[in-house]
Backbone as CSV, one residue per row, in Angstrom:
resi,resn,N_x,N_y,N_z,CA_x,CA_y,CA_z,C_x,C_y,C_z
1,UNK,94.922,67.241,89.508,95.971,68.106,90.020,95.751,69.553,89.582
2,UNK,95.382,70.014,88.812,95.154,71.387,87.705,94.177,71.636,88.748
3,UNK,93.035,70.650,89.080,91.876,71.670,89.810,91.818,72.197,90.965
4,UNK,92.832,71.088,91.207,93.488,71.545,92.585,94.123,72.827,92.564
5,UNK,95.263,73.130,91.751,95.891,74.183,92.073,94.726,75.199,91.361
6,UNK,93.787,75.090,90.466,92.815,76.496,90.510,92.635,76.413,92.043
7,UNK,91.540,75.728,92.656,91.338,75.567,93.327,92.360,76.934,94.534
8,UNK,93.623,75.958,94.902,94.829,76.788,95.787,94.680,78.147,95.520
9,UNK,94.721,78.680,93.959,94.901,80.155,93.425,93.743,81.089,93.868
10,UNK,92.366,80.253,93.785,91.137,80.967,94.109,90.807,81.266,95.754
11,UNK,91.369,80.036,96.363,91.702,80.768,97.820,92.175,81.585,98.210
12,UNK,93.487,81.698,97.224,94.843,82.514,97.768,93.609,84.312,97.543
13,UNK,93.007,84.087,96.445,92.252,84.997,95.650,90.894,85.202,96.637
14,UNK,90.809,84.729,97.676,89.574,84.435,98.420,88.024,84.769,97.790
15,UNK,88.086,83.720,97.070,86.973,83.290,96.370,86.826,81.877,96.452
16,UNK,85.886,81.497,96.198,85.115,80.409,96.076,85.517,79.788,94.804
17,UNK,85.378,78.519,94.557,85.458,77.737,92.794,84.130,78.351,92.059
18,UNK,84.346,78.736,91.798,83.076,78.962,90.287,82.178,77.830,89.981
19,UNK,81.253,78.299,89.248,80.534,77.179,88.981,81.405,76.893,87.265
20,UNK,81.377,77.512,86.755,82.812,77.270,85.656,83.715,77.675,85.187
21,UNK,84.788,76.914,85.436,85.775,77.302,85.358,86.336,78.372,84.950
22,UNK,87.744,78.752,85.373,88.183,80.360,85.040,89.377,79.925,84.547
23,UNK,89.772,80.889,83.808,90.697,80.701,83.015,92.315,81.191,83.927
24,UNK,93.007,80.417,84.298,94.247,81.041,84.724,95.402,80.764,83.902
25,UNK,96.196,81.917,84.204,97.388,82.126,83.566,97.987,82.141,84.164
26,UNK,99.660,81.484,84.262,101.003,82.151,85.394,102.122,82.079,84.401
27,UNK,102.851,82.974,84.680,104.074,83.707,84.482,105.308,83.865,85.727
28,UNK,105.999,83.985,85.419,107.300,83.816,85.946,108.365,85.124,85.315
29,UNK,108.527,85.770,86.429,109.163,87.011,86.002,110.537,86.752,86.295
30,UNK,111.749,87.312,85.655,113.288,86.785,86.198,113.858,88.093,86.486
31,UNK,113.223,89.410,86.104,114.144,90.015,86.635,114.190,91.811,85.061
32,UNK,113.696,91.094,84.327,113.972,92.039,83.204,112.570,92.930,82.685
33,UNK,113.062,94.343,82.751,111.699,94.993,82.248,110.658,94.481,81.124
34,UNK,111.552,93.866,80.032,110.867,93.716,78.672,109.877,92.343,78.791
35,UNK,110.220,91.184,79.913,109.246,90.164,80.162,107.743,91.043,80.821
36,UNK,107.731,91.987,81.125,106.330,92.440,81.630,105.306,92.351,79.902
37,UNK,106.191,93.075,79.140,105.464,93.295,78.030,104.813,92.265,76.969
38,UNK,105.875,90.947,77.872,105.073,89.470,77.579,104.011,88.920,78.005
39,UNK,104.175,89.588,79.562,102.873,88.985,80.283,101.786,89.631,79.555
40,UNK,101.745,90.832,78.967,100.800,91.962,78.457,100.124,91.395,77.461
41,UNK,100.712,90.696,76.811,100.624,90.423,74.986,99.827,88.998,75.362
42,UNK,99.949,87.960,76.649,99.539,87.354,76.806,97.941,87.281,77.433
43,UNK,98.276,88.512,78.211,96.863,88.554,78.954,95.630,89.070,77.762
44,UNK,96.183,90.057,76.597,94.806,89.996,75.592,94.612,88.742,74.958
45,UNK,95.810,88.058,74.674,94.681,87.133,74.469,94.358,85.729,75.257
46,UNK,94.562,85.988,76.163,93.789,85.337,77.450,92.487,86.009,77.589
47,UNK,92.503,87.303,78.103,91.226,88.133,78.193,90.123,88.234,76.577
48,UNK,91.089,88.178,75.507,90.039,87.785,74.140,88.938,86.393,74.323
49,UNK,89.764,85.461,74.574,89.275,84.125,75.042,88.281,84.419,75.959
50,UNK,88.096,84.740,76.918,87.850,84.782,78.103,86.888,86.033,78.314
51,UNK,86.355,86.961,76.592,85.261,87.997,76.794,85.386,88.892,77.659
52,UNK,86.905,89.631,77.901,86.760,90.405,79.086,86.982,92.016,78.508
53,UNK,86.092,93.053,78.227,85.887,94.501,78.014,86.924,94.608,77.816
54,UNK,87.251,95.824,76.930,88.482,96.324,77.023,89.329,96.846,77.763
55,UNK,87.835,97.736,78.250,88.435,98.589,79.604,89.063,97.963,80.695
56,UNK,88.317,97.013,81.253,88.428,96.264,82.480,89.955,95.950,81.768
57,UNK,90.410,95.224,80.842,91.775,94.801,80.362,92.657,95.636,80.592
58,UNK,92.097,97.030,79.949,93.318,98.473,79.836,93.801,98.655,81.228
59,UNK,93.118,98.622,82.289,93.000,98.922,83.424,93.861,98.152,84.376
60,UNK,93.402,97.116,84.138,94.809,95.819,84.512,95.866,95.944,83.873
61,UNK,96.401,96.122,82.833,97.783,96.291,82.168,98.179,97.209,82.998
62,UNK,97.455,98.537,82.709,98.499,99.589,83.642,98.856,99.331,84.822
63,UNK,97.807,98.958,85.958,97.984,98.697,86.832,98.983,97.420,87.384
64,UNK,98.839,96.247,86.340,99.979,95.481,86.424,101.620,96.083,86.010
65,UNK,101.088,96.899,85.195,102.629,97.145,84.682,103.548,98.318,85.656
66,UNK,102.710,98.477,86.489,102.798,99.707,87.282,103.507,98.785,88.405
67,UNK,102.756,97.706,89.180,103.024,96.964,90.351,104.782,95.800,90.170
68,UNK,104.472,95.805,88.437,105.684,94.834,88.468,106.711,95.912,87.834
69,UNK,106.880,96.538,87.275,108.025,97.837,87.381,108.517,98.126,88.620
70,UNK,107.852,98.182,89.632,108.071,98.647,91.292,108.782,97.509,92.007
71,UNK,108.342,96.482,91.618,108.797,95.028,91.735,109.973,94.629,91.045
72,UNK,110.028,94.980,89.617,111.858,94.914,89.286,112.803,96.021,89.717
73,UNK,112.010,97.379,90.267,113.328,98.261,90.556,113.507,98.092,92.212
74,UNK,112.403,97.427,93.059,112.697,97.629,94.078,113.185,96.454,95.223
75,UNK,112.452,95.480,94.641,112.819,94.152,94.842,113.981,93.463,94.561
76,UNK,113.711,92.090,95.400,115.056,91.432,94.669,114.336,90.355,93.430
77,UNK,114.234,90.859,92.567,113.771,89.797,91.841,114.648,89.467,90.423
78,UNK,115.229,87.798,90.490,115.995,87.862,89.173,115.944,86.285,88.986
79,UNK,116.576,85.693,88.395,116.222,84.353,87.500,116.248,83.230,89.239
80,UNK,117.207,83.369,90.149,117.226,82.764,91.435,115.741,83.312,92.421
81,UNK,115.553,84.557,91.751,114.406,84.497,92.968,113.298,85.296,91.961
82,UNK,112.899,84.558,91.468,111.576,85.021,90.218,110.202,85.556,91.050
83,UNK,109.633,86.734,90.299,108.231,87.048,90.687,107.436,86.373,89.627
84,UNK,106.268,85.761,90.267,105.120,84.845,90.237,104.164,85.767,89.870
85,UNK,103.595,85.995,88.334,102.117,86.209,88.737,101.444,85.621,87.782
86,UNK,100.103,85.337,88.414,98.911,84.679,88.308,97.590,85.454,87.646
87,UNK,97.063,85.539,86.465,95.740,86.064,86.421,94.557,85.389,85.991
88,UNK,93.824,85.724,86.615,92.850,84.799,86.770,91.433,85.442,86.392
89,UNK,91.167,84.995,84.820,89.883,85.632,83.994,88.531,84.753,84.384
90,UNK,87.478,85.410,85.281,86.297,84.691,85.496,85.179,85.139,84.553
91,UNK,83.658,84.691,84.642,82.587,85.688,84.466,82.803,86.928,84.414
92,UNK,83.139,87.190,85.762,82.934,88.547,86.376,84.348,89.253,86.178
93,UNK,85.282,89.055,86.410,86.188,89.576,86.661,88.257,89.231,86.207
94,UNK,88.672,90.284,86.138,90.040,89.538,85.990,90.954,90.445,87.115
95,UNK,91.850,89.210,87.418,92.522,89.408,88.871,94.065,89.267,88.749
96,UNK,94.921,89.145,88.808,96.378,89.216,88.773,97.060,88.813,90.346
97,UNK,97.315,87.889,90.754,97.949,87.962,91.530,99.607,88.144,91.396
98,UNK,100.381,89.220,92.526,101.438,89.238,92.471,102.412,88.706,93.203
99,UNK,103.431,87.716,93.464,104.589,87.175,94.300,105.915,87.287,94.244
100,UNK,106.349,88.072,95.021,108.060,88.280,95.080,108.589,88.146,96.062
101,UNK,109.811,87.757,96.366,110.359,88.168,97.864,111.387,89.636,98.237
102,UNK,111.105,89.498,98.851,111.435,90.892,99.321,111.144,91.720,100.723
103,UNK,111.393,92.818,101.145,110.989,93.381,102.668,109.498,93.723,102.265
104,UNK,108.870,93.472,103.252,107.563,93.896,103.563,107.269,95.276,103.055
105,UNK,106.130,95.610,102.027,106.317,96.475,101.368,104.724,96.249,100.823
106,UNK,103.632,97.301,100.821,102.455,97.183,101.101,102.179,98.550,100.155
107,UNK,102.059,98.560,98.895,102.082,99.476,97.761,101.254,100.206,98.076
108,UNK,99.861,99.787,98.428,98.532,100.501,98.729,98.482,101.177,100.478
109,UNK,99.589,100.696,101.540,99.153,101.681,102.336,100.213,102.527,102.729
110,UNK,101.680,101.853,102.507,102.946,102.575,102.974,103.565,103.519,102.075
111,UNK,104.354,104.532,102.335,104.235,105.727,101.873,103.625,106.507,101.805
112,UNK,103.734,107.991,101.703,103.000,109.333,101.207,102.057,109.184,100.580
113,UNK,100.803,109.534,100.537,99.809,109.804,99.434,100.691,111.068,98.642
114,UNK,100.189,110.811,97.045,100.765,112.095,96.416,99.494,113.360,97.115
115,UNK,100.248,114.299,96.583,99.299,115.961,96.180,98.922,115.742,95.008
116,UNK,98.059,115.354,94.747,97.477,115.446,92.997,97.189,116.884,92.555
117,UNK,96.792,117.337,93.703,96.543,118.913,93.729,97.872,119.911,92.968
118,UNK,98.772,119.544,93.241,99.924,120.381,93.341,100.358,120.692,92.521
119,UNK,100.959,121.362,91.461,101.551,121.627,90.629,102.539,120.345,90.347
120,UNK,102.845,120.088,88.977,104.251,118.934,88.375,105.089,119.417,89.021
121,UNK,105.733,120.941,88.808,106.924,121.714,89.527,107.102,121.317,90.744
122,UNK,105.970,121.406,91.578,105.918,121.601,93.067,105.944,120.172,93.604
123,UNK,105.831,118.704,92.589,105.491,117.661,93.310,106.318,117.206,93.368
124,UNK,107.098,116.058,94.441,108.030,115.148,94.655,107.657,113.770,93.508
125,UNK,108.937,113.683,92.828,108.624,112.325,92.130,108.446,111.111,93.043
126,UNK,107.430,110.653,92.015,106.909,108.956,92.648,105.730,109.086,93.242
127,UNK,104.970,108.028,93.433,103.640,107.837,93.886,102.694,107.810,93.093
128,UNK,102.898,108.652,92.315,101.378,108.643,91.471,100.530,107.275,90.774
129,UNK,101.918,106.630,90.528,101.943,104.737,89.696,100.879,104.528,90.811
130,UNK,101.278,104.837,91.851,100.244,103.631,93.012,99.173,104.276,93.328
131,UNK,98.991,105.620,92.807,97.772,106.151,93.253,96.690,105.992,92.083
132,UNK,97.811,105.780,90.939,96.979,105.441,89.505,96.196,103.849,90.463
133,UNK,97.486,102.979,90.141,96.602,101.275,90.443,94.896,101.465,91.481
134,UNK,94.972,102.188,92.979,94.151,102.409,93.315,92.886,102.584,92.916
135,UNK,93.300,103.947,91.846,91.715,104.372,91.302,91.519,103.388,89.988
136,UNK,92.008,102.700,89.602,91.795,102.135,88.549,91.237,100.669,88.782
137,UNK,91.975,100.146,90.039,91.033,98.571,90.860,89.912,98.521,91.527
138,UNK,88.907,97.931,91.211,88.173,97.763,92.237,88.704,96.249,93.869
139,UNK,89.426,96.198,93.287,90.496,95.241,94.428,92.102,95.449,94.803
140,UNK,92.387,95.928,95.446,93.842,95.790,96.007,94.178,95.545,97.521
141,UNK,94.527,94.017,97.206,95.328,93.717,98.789,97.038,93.420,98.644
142,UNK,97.148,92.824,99.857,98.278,93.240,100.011,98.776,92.277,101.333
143,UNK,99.740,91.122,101.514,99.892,90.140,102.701,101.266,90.126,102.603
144,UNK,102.039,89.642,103.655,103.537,89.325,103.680,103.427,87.828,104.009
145,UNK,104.092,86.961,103.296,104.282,85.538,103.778,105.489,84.990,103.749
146,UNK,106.204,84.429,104.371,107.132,83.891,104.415,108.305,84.630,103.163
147,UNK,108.418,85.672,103.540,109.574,86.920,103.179,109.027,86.867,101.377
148,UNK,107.718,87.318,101.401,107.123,87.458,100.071,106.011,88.423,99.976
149,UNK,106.327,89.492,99.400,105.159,90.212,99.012,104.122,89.548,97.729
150,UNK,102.402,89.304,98.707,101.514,88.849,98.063,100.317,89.933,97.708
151,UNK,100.452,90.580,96.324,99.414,91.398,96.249,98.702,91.225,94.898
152,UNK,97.466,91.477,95.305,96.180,91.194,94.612,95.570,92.423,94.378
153,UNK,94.980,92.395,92.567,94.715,93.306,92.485,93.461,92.889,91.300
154,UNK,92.550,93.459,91.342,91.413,92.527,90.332,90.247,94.040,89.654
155,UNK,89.903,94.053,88.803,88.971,95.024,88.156,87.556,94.151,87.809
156,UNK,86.632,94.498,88.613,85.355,93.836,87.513,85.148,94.306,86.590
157,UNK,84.337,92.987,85.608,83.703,93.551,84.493,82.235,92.861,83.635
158,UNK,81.813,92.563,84.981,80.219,92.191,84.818,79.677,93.080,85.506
């Protein structure tokens, strides 16, 4: 049953099974800022286990902590309708998948690009979180399923 659901996660992840096994983690978010900082504390040492750079790690925190902040202020997410995420430490890479329900909402293409250019004074708050995740992933997607935002976001580090 376990290999199965790797198995399910690595699809969802559109990848293939490994030749050995990857280490996954899931979490269950209810609704409160301070559970992100659990998932955090969990993923080093998941990623300790699992030999994954620092960087590649640093890089995912922010970027996770960035996607699920956006996800508790904007979403409906609370102990009745929990966000799901999944990370998933391979060889190569560590990946995070994210699940909430909520309106269709696509971090990486909807909305404004910021002005990075622009002066602090001169810029409209917001955006930058998602323009950070961008440059910092080498993966970000993004699907609507059955009134659920599914986004994936992964950094290599082989």
């Amino acid at each position: 049953m376990l290999t199965q659901i790797k198995n399910w996660l690595l699809a969802l992840l559109g990848k293939a099974p490994p030749d050995t096994e990857p280490q996954i983690w899931n979490f269950v978010l209810k609704g409160e800022r301070r559970e992100i900082g659990g998932i955090n504390e969990a993923i080093e040492r998941a990623a300790g286990a699992g030999n994954v750079p620092e960087d590649a790690l640093r890089k995912l925190q922010i970027a996770l902590d960035e996607l699920l902040t956006n996800a508790l202020t904007y979403a409906n997410v609370s102990p009745q309708t929990p966000a799901k995420v999944d990370i998933v430490i391979d060889s190569r890479s560590v990946r995070a998948l994210i699940r909430y329900q909520g309106v269709n909402f696509n971090p990486f293409e909807d909305g404004e690009a910021p002005d990075v250019d622009a002066s602090v004074t001169d810029r409209p708050i917001g955006g930058l979180g998602l323009f950070l995740v961008k440059e910092l992933m080498d993966e970000t997607t993004h699907r609507y399923e059955d009134h659920h935002n599914i986004v994936v976001i992964g950094k290599r580090h082989r």
